[in-house]
DODO-28269 format. One line per 4 residues: number of its first residue (from 1); for each residue x, y, z of C-alpha. Coordinates in Angstrom, 3 decimals. Layout:
N
NUM> X,Y,Z ~ ...
This chain:
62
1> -4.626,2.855,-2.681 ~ -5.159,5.858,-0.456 ~ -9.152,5.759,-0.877 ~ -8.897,1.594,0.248
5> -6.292,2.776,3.084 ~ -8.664,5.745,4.354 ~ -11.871,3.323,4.368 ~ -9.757,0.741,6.121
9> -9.189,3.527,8.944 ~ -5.708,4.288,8.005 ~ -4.637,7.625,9.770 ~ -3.138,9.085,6.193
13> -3.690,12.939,7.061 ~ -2.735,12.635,10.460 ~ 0.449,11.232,8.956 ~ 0.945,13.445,6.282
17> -0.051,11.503,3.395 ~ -1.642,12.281,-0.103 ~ -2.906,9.983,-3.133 ~ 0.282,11.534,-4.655
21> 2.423,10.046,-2.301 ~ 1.516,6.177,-3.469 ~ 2.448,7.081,-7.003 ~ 5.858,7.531,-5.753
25> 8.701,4.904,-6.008 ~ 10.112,3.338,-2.728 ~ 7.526,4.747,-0.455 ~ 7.013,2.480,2.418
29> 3.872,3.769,4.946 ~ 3.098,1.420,7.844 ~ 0.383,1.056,9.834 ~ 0.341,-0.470,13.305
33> 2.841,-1.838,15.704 ~ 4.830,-5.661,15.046 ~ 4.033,-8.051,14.714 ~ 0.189,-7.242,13.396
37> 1.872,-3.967,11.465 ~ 1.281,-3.669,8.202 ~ 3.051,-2.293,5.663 ~ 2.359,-0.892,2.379
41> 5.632,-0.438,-0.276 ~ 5.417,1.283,-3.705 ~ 8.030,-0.470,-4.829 ~ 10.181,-3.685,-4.064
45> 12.991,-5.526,-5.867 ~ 12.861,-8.393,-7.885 ~ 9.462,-7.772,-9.157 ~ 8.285,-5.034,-12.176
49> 4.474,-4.000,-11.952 ~ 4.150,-4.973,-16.055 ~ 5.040,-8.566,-15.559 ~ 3.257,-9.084,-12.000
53> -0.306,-7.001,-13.139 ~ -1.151,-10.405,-15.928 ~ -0.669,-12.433,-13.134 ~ -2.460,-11.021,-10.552
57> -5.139,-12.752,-8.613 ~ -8.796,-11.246,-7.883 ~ -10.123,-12.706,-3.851 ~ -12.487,-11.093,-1.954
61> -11.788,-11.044,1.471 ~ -14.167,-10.838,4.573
């Protein structure tokens, strides 16, 4: 996540940030200002990684 972020442009050393940090539970780092923001979460309710990952979908986008 952090390499995809940094090549996007994201600004993760000016905010602190590490590849560490996105292993980390409940992290939420945003990038932007509303309503084109975008926000990036570790973690969120309702929905555990090993049932989601089978169902992912591959896209390319661009």
């Amino acid at each position: 996540m952090y390499a995809a972020l940094a090549a996007f442009g994201a600004p993760l050393q000016k905010d602190g940030l590490t590849s560490e940090d996105f292993s980390s539970p409940n992290l939420i780092y945003q990038i932007g200002i509303a309503p084109v923001r975008v926000d990036v979460m570790t973690q969120i309710s309702g929905v555990l990684f090993a049932e989601a990952w089978p169902r992912r979908v591959a896209a390319v986008a661009g």
